[in-house]
C-alpha positions in Angstrom: 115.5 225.9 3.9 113.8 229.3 3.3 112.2 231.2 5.5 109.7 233.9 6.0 110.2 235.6 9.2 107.6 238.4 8.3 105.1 236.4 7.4 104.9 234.2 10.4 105.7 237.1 13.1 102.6 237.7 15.1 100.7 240.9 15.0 97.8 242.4 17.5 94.6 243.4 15.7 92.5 245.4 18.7 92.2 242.7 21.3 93.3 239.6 19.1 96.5 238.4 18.7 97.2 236.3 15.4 100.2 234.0 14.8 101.0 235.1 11.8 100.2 237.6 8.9 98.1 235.9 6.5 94.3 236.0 6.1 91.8 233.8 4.0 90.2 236.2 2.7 86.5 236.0 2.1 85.2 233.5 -0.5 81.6 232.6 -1.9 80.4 229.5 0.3 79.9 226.2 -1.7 76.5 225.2 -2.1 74.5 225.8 1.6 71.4 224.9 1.9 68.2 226.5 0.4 68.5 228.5 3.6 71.8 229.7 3.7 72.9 227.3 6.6 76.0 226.0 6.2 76.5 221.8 5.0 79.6 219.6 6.5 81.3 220.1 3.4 81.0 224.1 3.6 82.4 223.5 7.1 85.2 221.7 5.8 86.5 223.8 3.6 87.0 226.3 5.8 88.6 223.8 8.2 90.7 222.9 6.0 92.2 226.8 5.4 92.6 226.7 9.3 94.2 223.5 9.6 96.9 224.8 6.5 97.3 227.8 8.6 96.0 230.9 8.0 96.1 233.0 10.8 92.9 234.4 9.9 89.7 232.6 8.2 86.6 234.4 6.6 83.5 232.3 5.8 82.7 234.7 3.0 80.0 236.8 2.6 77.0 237.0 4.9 73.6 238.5 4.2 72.3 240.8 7.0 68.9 241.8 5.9 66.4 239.8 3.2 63.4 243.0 3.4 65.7 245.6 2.2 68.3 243.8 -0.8 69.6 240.7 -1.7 72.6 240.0 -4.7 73.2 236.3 -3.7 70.7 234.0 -3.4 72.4 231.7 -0.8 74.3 233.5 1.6 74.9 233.0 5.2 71.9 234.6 6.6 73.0 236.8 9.7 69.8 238.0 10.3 68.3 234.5 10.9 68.9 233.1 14.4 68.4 229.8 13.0 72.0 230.2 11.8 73.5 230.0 14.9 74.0 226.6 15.5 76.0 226.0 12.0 78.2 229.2 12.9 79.0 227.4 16.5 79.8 224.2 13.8 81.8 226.3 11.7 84.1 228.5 14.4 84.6 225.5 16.6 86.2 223.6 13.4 87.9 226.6 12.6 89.4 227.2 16.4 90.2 223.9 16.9 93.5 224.5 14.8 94.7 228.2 16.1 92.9 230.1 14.0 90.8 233.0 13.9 87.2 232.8 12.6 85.7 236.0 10.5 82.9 236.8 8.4 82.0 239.4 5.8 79.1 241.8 6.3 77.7 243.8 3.6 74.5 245.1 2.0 74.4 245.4 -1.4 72.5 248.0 -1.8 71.3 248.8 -6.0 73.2 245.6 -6.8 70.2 243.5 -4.9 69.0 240.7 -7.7 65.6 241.3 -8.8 65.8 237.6 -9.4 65.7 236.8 -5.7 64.6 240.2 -4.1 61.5 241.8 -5.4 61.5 245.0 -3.2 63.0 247.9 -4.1 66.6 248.4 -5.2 67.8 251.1 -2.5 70.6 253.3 -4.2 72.0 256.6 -3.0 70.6 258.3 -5.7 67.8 257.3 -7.7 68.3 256.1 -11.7 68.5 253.8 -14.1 69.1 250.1 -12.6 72.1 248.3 -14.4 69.6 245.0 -14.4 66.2 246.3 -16.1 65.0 248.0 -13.1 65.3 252.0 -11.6 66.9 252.2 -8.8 65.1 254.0 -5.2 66.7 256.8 -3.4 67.2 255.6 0.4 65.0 257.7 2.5 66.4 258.9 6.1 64.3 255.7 8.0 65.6 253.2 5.4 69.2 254.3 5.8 68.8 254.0 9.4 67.3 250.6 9.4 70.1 249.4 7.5 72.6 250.4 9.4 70.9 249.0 12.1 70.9 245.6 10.1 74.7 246.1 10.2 75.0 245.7 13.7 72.7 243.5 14.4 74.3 241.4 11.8 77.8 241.7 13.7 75.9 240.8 16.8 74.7 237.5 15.8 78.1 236.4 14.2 79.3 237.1 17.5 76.8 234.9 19.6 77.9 232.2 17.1 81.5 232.4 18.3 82.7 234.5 15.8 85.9 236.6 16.5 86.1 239.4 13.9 83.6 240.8 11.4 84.7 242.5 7.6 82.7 245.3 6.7 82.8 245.9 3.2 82.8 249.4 2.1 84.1 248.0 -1.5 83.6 246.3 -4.4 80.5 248.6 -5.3 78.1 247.3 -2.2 76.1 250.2 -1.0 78.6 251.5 1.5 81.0 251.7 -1.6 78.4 253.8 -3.5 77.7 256.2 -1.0 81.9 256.5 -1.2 81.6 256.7 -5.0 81.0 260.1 -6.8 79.8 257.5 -9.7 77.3 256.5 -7.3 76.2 259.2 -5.1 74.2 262.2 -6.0 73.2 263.4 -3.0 72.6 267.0 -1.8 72.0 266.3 1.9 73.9 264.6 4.9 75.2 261.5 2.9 76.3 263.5 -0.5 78.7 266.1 -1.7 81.2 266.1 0.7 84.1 263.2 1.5 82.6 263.2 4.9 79.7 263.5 4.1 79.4 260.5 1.5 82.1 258.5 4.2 78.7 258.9 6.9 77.2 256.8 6.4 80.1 253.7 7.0 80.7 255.4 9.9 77.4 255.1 11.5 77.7 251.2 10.8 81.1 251.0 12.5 79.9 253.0 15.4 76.2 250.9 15.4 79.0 247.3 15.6 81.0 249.1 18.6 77.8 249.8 20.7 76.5 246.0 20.1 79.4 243.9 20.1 81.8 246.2 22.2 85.2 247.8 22.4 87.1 244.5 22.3 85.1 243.2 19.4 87.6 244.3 15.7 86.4 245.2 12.8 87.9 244.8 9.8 86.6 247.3 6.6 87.7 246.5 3.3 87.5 249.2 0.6 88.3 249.2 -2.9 91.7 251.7 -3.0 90.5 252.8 -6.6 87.5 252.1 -8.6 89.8 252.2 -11.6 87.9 254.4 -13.8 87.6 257.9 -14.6 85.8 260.1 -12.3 85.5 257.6 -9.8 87.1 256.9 -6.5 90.9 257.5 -6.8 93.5 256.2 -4.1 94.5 260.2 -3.3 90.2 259.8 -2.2 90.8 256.7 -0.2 93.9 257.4 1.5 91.4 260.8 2.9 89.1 258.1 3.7 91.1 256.0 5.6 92.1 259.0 7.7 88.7 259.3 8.6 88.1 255.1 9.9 91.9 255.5 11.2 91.6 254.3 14.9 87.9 253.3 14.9 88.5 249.9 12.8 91.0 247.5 14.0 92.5 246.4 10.0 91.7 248.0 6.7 91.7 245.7 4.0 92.7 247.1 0.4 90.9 245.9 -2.6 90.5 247.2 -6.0 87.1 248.1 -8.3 83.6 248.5 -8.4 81.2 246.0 -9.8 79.6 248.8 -11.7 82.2 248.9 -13.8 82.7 245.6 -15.7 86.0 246.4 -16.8 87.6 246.7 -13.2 86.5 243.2 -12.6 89.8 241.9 -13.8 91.6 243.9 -10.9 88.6 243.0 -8.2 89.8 239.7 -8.9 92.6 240.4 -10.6 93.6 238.0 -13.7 97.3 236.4 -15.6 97.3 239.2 -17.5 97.9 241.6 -14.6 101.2 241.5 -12.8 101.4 240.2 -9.3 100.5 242.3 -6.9 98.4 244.6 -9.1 96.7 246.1 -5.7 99.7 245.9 -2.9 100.4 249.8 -4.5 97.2 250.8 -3.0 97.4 249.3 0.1 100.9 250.8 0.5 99.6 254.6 -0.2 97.0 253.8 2.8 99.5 252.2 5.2 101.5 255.7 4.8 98.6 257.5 5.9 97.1 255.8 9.1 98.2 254.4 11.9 95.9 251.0 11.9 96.9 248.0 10.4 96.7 247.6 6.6 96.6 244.1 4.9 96.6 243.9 0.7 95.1 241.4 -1.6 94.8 240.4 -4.8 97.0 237.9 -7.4 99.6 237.3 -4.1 100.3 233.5 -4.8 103.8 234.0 -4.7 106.2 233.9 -1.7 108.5 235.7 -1.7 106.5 238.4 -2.9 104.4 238.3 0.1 107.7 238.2 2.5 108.8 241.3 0.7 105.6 243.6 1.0 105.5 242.9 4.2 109.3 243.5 5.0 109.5 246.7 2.8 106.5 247.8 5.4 104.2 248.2 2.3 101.5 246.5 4.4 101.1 244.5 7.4 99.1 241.2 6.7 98.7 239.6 3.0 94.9 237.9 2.0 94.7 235.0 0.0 91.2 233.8 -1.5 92.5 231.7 -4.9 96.0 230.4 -3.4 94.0 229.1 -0.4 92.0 227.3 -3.0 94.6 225.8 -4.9 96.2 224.9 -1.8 94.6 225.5 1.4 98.1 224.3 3.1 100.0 227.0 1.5 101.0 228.7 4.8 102.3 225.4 6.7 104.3 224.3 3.8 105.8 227.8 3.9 106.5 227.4 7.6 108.0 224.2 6.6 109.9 225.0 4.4 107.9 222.7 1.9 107.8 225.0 -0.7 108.2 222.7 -3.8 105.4 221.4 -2.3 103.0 224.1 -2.6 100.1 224.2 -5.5 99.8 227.5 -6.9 96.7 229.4 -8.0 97.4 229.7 -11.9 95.1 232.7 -11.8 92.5 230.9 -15.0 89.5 232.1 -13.2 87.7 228.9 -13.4 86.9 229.4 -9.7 85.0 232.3 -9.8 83.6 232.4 -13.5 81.2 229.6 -12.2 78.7 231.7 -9.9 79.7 234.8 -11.1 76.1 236.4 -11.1 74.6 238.1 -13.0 76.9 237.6 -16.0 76.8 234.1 -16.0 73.5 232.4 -17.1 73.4 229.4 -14.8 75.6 230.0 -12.2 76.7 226.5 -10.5 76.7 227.9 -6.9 80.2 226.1 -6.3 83.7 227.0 -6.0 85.9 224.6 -8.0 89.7 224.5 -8.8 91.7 223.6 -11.9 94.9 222.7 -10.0 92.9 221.3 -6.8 90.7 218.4 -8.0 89.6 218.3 -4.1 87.9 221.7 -4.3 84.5 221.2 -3.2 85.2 217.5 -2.7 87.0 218.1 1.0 85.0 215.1 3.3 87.3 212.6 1.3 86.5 210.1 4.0 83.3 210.1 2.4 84.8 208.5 -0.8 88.2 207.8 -1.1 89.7 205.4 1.0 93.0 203.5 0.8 93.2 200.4 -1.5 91.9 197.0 0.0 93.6 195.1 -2.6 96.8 197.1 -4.2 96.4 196.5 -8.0 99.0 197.2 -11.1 97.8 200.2 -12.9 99.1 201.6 -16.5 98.4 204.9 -17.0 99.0 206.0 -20.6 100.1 209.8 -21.1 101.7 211.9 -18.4 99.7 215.0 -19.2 97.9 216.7 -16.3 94.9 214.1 -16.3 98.0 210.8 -16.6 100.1 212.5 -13.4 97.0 212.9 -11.1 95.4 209.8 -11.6 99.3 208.7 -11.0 99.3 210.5 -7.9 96.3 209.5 -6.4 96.5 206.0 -7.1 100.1 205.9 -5.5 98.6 207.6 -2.5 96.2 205.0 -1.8 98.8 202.1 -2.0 98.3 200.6 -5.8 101.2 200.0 -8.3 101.7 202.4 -10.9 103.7 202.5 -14.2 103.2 206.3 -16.2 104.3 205.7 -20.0 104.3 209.1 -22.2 106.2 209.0 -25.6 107.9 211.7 -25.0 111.1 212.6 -23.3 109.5 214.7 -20.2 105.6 215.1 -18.1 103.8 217.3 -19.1 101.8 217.1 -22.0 100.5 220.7 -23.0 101.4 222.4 -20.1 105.2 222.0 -21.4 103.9 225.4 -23.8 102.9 227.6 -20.8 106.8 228.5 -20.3 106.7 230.4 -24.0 103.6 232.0 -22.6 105.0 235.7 -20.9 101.5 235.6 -19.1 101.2 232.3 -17.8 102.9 233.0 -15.1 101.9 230.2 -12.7 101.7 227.5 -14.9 104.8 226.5 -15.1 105.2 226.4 -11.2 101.8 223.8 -11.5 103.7 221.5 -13.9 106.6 221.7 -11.9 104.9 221.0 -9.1 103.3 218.0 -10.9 106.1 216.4 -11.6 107.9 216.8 -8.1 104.7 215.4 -7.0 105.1 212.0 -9.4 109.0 212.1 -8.4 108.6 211.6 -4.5 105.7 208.8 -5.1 106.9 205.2 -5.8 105.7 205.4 -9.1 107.7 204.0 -12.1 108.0 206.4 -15.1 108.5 205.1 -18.7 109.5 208.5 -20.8 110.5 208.4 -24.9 108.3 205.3 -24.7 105.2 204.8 -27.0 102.5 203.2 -25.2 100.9 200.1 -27.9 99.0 196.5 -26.9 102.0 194.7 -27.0 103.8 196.3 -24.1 100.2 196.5 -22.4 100.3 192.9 -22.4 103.9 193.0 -21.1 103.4 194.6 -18.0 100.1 192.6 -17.3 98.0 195.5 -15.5 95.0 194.8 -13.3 94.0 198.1 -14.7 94.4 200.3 -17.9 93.9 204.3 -18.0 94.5 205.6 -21.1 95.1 209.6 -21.3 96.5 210.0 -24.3 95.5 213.2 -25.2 94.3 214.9 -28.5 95.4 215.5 -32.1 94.6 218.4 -34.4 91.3 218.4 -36.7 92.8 218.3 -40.2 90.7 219.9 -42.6 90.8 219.9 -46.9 92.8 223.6 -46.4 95.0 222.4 -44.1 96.3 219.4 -46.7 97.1 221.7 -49.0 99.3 223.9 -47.0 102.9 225.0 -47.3 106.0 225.8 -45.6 104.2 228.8 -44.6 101.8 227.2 -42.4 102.0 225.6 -38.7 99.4 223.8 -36.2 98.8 225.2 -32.9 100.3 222.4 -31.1 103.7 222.9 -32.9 103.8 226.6 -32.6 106.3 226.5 -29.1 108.9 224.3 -31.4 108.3 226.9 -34.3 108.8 229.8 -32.8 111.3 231.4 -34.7 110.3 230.4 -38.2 107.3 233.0 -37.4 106.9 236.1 -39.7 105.6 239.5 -39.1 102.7 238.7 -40.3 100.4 237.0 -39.1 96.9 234.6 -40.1 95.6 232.7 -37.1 92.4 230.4 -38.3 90.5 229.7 -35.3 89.5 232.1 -32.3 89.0 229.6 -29.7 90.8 230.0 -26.6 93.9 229.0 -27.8 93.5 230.8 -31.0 93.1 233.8 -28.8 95.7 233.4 -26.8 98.4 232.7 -29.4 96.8 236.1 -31.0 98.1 237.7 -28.1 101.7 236.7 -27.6 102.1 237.0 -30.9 100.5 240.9 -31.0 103.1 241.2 -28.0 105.7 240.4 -29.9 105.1 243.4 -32.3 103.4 240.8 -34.7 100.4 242.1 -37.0 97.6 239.6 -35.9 94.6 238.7 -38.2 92.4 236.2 -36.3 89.7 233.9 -38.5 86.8 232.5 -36.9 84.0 230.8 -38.7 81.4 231.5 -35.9 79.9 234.5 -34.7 81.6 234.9 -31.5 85.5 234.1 -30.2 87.1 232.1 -27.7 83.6 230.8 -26.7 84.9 228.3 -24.9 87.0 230.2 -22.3 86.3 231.2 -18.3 83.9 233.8 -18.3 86.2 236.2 -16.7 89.0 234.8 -18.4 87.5 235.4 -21.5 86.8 239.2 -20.8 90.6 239.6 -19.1 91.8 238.3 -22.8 89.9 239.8 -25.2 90.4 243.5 -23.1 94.1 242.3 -23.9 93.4 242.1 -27.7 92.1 245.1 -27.7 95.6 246.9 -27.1 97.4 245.4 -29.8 97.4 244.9 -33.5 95.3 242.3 -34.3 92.3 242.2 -36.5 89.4 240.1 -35.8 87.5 238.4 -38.4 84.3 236.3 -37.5 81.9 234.2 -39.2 84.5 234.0 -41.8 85.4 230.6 -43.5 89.2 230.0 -44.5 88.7 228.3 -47.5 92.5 228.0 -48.9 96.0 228.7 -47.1 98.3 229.9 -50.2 102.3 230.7 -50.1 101.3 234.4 -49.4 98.7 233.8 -46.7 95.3 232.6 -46.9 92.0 232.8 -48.7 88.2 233.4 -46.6 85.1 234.2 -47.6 82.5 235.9 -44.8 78.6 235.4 -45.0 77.4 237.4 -48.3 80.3 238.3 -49.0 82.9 237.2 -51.9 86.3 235.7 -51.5 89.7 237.2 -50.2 92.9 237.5 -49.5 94.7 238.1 -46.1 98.4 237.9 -46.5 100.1 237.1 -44.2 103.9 236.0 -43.3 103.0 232.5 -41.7 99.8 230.7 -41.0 98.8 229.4 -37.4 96.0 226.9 -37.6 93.8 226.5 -34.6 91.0 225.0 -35.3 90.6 222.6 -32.8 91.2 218.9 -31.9 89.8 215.7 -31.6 90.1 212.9 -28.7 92.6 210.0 -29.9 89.8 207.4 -29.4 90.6 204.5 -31.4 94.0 204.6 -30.5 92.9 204.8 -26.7 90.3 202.3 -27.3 92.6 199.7 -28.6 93.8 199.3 -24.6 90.3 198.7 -23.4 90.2 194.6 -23.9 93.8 194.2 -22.4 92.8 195.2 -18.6 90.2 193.5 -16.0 89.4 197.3 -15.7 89.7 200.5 -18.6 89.6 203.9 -18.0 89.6 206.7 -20.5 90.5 209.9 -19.0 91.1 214.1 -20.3 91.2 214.5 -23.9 90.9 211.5 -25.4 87.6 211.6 -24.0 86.4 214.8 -24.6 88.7 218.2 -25.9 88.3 220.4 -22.8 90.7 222.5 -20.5 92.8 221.3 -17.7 90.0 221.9 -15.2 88.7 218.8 -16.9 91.5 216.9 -16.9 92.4 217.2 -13.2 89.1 216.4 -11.9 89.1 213.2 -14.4 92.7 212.3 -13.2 91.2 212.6 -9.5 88.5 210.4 -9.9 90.3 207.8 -11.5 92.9 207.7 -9.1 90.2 207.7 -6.2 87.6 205.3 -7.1 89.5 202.1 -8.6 89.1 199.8 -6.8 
């Protein structure tokens, strides 16, 4: 059994001590109400990050003033007294399993939302607002006010049993852009100046000591670099922290600045970053000062987190995705369980939801494509264990196939998983040809360790038809069965030259240096990548006027800032109207008809559910689920959720 003796050694921040070194870092809440108070299932979710271990457990970010800036609409209000009762519910759910509760403080400054805050948008320097409106210059009695906010803020989280409070000086939230030289203009006290421009975070730390006292820690997180030119560097931090050395009790060390769009894929940093991206930073700051430093960002892994904190490059890991995917991730570590453990795969689907103000309607919920249970954790409320145990054939033992599998096991029915093939899987068998998928093929191992330890009876290299349907006599049927290709004229015609997407992992080395990709939807994208990575000349076809449409918001920016460093041409509303032996043949609007050569043809243009085959199951079963793909072509977010709820709610 392995073990982690770093990660589960205590450590003392100011007057607590914590049982070991890893924090939940602060997360979005799920859907409060219109008030910001938190629900049962906000509650839970942060119950259940206690109950899996972490030493330390943020309930995200808290709003501490509605008169002066708001950038989230629904926030835990820490300047409402009215809060306090759902703060005691939340810490005493938290404490009950040896763990630390924490919030996040912060005022966002010229990032408030005119959409919910119709006062001014406070700025260290005045100019043009990144959302249609100028920002104000904070005069000497709002800047005092708001720090005053801060500690008031810290106060009430206290009063509701709260043990620590995060300040965040990060991120781009107005302590950050007093910090920021992109920011802060500034010819008086709070400009020019590093401590001049740090004032101003000092003043809230000292404002927190004088109302919630000595014994009281803070936390501040800071963003170690903003990752752009002319902004904060980490040689500016690490003179920073030497200032907040000894009057905060942990310095948390992020990455980015929210004004800066790009830097959003180290903020929360993406699969095409390596793991770790940040732990650098937080190293260069640990060398500096003598308080305790913890890193964040992409630390799913381990081992990885055993050795930053044995090679003394920081003292406590935070984990807001891992916790997520698995909010038990640091007892199964304890454990030993490690197999056991269901690893953030880093696709952004979380956060890509509610990521105002990019997103158009943001869903205001956190969600997880490896944890169907994310957002769902009062499963009292709806699963229970089976009354009547029932035979179920599930058809396909893709991601949708092995969770329904799962969760029907788990509540006590008979299962029999048929897949044609001669492993689980499905699609996620491609993601270990993918160099930056890194986690995924930890989830699909993780899948099928999951179906191995159930009493579940798998068929493999069997094809699923009525006749063996009627064989095994199921109570029910669920069919996941997946997708095939959308064949189009061109694609009849096609040569040797030419491959479909879904074959490409099997085809790998009859792939030229030349490249024609038609369709730029995600996985039209992504194959554009590994390909360009490869030192392959990429030309990518897409008949509509945008690519990979149908990605994660921030997925879809991490990948297509990918694209942009290698060789591959983009071509959209541009039809493919022939594939010939030397490449293919497009025409674009108003424009006449060409030739791309190109080596080898990859066609992505889609696919289509397998309904009629799946539907030729429905009449053979008292009950008939379809599930995933061959419902609907979609990601497998989709197909998780699907698998969930099929496994959870037959009956």
């Amino acid at each position: 059994m392995k073990t982690y003796p770093h990660l589960f050694s205590p450590i003392k921040i100011g007057s607590l001590t914590l049982k070991n070194r890893i924090e939940a870092a602060p997360v979005n809440i799920s859907n409060p109400t219109q008030e910001g108070y938190l629900t049962p299932e906000n509650i839970a979710i942060f119950e259940g990050k206690a109950k899996g271990g972490a030493a330390i457990v943020h309930m995200g970010e808290c709003r501490i003033d509605m008169k002066t800036g708001i950038s989230h609409l629904l926030a835990i209000p820490l300047e409402d007294p009215e809060v306090l009762p759902y703060l005691h519910a939340a810490t005493d759910a938290i404490k009950r399993h040896n763990a630390v509760a924490a919030v996040e403080i912060l005022h966002p400054g010229s990032r408030s939302n005119p959409l919910y805050y119709d006062g001014p948008l406070w700025a260290p320097s005045a100019g043009p607002g990144h959302l249609g409106k100028d920002y104000a210059e904070l005069d000497q009695e709002t800047i005092d006010y708001i720090v005053n906010c801060f500690g008031d803020a810290a106060e009430m989280a206290k009063l509701g049993n709260v043990d620590m409070v995060m300040v965040h000086a990060g991120h781009g939230w107005l302590l950050h852009q007093f910090l920021s030289p992109l920011n802060n203009r500034r010819t008086d006290k709070y400009g020019g100046s590093l401590e001049n421009r740090a004032r101003i975070t000092l003043e809230v730390i000292e404002n927190i000591r004088k109302k919630c006292g000595p014994d009281f820690p803070i936390e501040l997180r800071i963003s170690g670099t903003e990752v752009v030119e002319d902004g904060l560097s980490i040689e500016d931090q690490v003179e920073f922290a030497k200032l907040i050395d000894g009057k905060v009790d942990l310095i948390h060390v992020t990455s980015g600045t929210f004004h800066v769009p790009s830097t959003n894929q180290h903020m929360i940093p993406s699969m095409f970053l390596e793991p770790g991206c940040n732990v650098y930073l937080a190293e260069a700051i640990k060398k500096a000062v003598k308080t305790p430093v913890v890193t964040v960002g992409a630390l799913g892994d381990p081992d990885l987190m055993e050795q930053i904190l044995a090679e003394g490059k920081a003292d406590m890991v935070a984990l807001a995705r891992p916790l997520l995917a698995d909010p038990g991730l640091p007892n199964k570590l304890k454990s030993g369980n490690t197999q056991d453990i269901m690893p953030c795969v880093r696709c952004m689907a979380c956060i890509s939801e509610s990521f105002v103000p990019y997103v158009k309607f943001p869903s205001r919920i956190r969600r997880c494509t490896v944890n169907p249970i994310a957002y769902k954790e009062v499963p009292d409320k709806f699963v229970r264990p089976a009354e009547v145990p029932k035979k179920v054939m599930v058809i396909g033992g893709g991601p949708a196939g092995m969770e329904a599998a799962i969760t029907l096991a788990d509540r006590g029915h008979k299962v029999v998983l048929i897949e044609q093939s001669d492993s689980l899987g499905g699609n996620l068998k491609h993601a270990q040809y993918v160099p930056f998928k890194l986690e995924m093929p930890r989830f699909l191992n993780n899948m099928i360790h999951q179906v191995e330890k159930r009493d579940i009876e798998v068929m493999l290299n069997t094809k699923a038809t009525p006749a063996l349907a009627k064989s095994i006599k199921p109570d029910v049927i669920i069919a996941a069965i997946g997708a095939q290709p959308v064949t189009q004229d061109f694609v009849k015609r096609a040569g040797d030259n030419t491959i479909m997407a879904k074959d490409i992992y099997t085809n790998l080395d009859k792939i030229g240096d030349t490249v024609a990709v038609v369709g730029a939807g995600l996985v039209g994208c992504e194959l554009s990548l590994q390909l360009a990575e490869q030192g392959k000349k990429v030309v990518l076809v897409e008949r509509k006027k945008e690519v990979c449409r149908d990605a994660a918001f921030l997925h879809r920016d991490g990948l297509l800032t990918e694209m942009k460093k290698y060789d591959i041409t983009i071509m959209t509303e541009t039809e493919c109207t022939e594939i010939t032996d030397s490449g293919i043949t497009i025409k674009a609007l108003d424009k006449d008809e060409q030739t791309i050569k190109a080596d080898t043809v990859i066609v992505a243009t889609g696919f289509t559910p397998k309904e009629e085959e799946a539907e030729s199951f429905r009449e053979l079963a008292y009950d008939f689920w379809k599930i995933g793909d061959c419902v609907q072509v979609r990601k497998v977010f989709n197909a998780m959720r699907e698998g969930y709820n099929a496994g959870s709610y037959i009956e």
